[in-house]
C-alpha positions in Angstrom: 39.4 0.4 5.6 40.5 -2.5 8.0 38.7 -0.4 11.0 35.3 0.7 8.7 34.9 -3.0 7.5 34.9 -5.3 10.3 32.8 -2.5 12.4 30.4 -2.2 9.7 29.9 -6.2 9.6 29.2 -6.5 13.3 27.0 -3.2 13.4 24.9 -5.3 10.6 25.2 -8.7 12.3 23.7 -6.7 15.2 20.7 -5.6 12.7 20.4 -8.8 11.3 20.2 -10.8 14.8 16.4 -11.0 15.2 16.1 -12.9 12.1 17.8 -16.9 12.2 16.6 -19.9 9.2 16.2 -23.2 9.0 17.5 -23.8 5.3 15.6 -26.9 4.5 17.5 -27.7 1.7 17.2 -24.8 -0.3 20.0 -23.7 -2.4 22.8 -21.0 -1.3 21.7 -18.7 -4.0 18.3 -18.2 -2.6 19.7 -17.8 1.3 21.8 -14.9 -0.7 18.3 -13.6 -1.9 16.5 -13.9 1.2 19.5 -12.0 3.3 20.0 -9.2 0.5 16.0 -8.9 0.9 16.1 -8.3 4.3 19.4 -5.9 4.2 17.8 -3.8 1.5 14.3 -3.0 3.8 16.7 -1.6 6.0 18.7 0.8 3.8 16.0 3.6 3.4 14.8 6.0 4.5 18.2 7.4 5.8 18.1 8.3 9.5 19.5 12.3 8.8 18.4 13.4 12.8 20.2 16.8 13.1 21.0 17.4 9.2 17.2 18.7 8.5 17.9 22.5 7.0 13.8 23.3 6.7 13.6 23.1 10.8 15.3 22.7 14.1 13.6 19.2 16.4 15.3 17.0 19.0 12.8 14.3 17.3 14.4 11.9 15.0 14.2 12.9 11.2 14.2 10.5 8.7 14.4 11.2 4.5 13.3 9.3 1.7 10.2 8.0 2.4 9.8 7.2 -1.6 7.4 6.3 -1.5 4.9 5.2 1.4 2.5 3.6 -1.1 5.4 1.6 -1.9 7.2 1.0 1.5 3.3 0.4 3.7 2.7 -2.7 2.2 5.7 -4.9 2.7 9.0 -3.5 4.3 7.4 -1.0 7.0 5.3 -3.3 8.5 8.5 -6.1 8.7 10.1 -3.3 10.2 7.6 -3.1 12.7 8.4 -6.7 13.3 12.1 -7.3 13.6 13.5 -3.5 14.7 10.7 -2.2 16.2 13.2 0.9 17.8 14.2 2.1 14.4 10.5 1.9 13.1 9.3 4.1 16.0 11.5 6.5 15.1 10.5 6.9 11.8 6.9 7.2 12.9 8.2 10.2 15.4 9.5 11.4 12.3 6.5 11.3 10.5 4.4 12.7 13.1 7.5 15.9 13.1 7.1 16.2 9.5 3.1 16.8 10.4 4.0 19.2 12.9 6.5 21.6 11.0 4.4 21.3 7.7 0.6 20.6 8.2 0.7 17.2 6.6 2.0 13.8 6.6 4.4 13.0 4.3 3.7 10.7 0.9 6.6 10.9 -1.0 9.2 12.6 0.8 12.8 12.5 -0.7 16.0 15.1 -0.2 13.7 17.2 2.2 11.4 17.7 -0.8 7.7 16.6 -1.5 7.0 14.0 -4.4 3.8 13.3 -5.4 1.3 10.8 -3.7 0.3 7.8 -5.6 -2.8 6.8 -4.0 -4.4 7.6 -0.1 -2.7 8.9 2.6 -0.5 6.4 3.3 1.7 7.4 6.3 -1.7 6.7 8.1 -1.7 2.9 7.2 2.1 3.6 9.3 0.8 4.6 11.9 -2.0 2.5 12.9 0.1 -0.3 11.8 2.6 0.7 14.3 0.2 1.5 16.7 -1.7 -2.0 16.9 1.6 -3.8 17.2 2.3 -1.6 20.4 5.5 0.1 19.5 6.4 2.7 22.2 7.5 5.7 22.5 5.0 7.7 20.5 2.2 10.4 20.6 -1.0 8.3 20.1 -2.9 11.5 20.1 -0.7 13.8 18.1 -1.0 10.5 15.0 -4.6 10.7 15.9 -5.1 14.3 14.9 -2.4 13.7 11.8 -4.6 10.9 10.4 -7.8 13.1 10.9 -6.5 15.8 9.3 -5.9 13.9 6.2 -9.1 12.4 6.6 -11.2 15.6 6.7 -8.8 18.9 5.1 -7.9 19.0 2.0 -5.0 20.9 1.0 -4.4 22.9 -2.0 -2.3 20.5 -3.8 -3.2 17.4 -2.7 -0.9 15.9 -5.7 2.1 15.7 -2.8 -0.3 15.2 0.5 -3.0 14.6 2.0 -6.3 13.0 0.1 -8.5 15.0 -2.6 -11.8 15.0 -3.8 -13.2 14.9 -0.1 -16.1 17.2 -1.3 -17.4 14.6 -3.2 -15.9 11.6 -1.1 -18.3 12.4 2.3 -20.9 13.8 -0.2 -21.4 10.5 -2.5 -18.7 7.9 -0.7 -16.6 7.3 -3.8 -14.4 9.5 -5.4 -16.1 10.3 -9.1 -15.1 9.8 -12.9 -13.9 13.4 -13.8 -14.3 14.6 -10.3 -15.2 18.6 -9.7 -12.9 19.6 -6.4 -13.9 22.7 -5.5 -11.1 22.7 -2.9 -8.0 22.0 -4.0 -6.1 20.8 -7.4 -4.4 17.9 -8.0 -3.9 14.8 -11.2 -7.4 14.1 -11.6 -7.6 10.3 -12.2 -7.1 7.2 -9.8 -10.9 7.7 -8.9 -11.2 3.5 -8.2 -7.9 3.0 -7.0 -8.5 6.5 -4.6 -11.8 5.6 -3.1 -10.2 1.7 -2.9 -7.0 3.5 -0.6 -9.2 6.0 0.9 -11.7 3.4 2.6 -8.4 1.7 3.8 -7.0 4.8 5.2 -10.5 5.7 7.3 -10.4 2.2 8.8 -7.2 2.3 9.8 -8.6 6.0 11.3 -11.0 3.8 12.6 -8.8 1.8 14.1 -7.4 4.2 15.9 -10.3 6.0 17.0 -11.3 2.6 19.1 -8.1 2.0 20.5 -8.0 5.6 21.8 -11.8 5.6 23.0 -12.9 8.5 20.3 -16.7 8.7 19.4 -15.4 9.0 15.6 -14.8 5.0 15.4 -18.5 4.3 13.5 -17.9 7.4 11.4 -14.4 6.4 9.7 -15.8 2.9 10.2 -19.0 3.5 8.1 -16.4 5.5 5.6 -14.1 2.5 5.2 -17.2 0.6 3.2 -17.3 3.3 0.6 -15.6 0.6 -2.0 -18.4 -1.2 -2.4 -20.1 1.7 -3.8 -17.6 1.2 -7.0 -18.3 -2.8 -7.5 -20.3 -3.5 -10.7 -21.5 -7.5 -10.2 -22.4 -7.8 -13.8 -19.0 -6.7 -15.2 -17.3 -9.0 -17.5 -13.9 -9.3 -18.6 -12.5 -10.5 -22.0 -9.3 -11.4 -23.4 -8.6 -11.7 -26.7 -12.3 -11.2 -27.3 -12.7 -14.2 -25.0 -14.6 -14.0 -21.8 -12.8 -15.3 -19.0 -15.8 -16.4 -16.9 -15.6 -14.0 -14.2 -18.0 -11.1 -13.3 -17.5 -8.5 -10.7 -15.1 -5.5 -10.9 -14.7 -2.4 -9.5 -15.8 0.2 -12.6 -15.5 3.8 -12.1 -18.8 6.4 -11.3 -19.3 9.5 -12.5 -20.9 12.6 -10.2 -24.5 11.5 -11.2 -23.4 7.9 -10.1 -24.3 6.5 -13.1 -21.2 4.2 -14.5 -18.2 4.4 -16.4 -16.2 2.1 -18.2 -12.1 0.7 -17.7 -11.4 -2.3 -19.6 -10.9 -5.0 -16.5 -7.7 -5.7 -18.2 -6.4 -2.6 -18.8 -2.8 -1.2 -17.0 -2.2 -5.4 -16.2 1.1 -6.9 -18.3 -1.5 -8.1 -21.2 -2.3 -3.9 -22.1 -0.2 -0.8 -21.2 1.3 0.7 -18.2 -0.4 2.8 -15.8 1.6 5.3 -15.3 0.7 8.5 -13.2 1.6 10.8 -15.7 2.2 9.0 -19.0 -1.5 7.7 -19.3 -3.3 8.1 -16.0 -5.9 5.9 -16.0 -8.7 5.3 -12.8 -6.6 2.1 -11.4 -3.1 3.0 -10.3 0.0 0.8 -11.7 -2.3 -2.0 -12.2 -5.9 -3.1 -13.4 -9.5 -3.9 -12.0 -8.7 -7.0 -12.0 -6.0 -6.8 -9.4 -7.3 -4.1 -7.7 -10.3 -6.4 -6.8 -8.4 -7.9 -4.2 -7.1 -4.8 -3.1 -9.5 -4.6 0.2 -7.2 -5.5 3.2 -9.5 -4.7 5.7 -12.6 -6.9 4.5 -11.6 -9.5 2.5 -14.3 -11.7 3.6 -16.8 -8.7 1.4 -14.7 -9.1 -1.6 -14.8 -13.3 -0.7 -18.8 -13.2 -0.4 -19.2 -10.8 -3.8 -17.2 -12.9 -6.2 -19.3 -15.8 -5.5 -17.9 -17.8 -2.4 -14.7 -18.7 -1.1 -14.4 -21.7 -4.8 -15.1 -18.8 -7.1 -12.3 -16.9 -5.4 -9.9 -19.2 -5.3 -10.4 -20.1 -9.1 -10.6 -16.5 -9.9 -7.1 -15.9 -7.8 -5.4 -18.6 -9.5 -6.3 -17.3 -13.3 -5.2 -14.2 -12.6 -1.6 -15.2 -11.5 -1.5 -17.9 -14.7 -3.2 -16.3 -17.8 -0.4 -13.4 -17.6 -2.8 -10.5 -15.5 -0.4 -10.7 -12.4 2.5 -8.4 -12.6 4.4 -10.2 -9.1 7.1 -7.3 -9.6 4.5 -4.3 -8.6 3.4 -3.2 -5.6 -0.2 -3.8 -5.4 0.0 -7.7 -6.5 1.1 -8.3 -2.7 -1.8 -8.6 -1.3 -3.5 -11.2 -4.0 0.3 -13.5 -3.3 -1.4 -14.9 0.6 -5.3 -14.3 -0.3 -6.0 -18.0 0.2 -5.5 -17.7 3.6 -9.0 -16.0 3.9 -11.2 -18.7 1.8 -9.5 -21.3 4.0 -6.4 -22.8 2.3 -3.3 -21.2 3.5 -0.9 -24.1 1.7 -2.7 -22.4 -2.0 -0.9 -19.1 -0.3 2.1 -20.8 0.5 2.4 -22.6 -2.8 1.8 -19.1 -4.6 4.9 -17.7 -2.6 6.8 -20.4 -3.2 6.0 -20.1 -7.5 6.7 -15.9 -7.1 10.3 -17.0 -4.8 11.2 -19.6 -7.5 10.9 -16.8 -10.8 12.8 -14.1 -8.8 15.9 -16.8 -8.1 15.7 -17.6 -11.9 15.4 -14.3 -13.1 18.3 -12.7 -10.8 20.2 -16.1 -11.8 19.8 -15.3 -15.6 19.7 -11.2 -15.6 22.2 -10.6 -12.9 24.1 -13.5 -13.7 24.7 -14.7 -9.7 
């Protein structure tokens, strides 16, 4: 014990080192929170090179990815950031997964599949990765993962890869009560799916330019697909009140003729969206959040609601009437939205409001 615990403080001061503050007079307990933040990103997934029974590789191997719709939007891409040589390991590992078992991984966790939550995430990973230059990795090999997910389905697409791509290239959205004839998988998420899938084919998109492939219009033209599941004249009531705002993503059947999902539905004012309790066609969240869940064209989503004032007063309702759930995944995003209708401070007031409820609720519930 006196050997293991000073060598494990200077192996993490080492891990730590990219990242100094300037405290500005904020209190100790929340330089604790921002330091335990950043030590828990790097705690998982578990570097287990040499310990994988399902197949031998001198390439790093990594476990518990669970899961990549979780760890894309936040920690992964900080990774990217402030220990770049650990990151490009795990995308080697990723890439190794691909090789020895046909797919990315999604939810990956004791060697074993878990089931995928939205689009094929480890491709946001990659091209992530790959626009901020990390080294060290086979551009071409990704290339071929990413379009593999992007045009094979596989037979159970509940653990990887994307389904419904019949219908995806044949009408551009993934359907209410979709038919796959290819493969089998749970059969809901179809706005929160065609929402992820457009991401994903940019991001192919992405890729395809950087690496000079004629596919870059195609997976470009693809990544538009969510507007195909925006309904401008939806309202949205609470209480049997209408809010004021119009514009959600509603879901399609095959005949493209629409749906219907409560805008308010799966946020903290209704119930939970689980995957399996009560799968609904938005994942762990509502239309109304997922309507700011399009990373790559915000300025779309910014023009559709009515201008960058409309936006900005529709943002702020749905982080003060009770919609927002700040502890969930795909609330992120909507956190530093301002920034794109021109008033980064909003963004870094809203960050500020979400840091300040964290500290008081760890101060109360975990009594720190």
């Amino acid at each position: 014990m006196e050997i293991l615990v000073p060598s494990a403080r200077e192996v993490w001061r080492e891990k730590l080192a990219p990242i100094t503050i300037q405290t500005g007079g904020v209190t100790s307990q929340l330089q604790v929170s921002f330091w335990s933040a950043v030590y828990r990103t790097m705690l998982s997934p578990q570097d287990y090179t040499g310990e994988n029974p399902h197949w031998k590789s001198e390439e790093p191997y990594f476990d518990s990815f669970y899961c990549i719709w979780d760890m894309w939007r936040v920690q992964l891409p900080f990774l990217t950031i402030v220990d770049s040589i650990t990151q490009s390991k795990l995308v080697r590992s990723l890439l190794d997964t691909y090789k020895h078992r046909g797919w990315l991984p999604d939810c990956m966790m004791s060697t074993c599949k878990g089931w995928t939550q939205g689009g094929s995430d480890a491709d946001n990973v990659l091209v992530d990765a790959y626009v901020k230059n990390l080294t060290g990795i086979d551009w071409e090999l990704a290339y071929e993962a990413i379009v593999n997910d992007a045009e094979n389905e596989p037979q159970e697409w509940s653990v990887e890869g994307r389904g419904g791509l019949a219908s995806w290239k044949r009408l551009n959205y993934i359907p209410y009560l979709d038919f796959d004839p290819n493969g089998q998988g749970t059969n809901s998420r179809s706005i929160s799916r065609t929402l992820e899938y457009s991401y994903n084919d940019f991001n192919l998109a992405t890729l395809a330019k950087g690496l000079g492939k004629d596919t870059y219009t195609k997976y470009l033209t693809r990544a538009n697909n969510w507007q195909n599941l925006f309904r401008g004249d939806q309202a949205s009531l609470i209480n049997s009140t209408d809010t004021g705002f119009k514009g959600f993503f509603q879901p399609k059947y095959q005949n493209q003729t629409w749906g219907y999902q409560d805008p308010i539905a799966c946020s903290p004012l209704a119930d939970f969206c689980s995957l399996t309790s009560n799968p609904s066609e938005t994942f762990e969240s509502s239309c109304w959040e997922y309507m700011f869940f399009v990373p790559h064209d915000v300025r779309k989503v910014v023009e559709l609601l009515g201008g960058p004032e409309t936006f900005l007063k529709r943002l702020d309702f749905f982080h003060t009437s009770g919609l927002a759930d700040i502890g969930n995944e795909p609330v992120f995003l909507t956190v530093y939205m301002p920034h794109y209708a021109g008033r980064p401070g909003l963004s870094a007031k809203r960050a500020h409001d979400c840091t300040l409820h964290s500290e008081v609720y760890r101060m109360v519930f975990c009594k720190v």
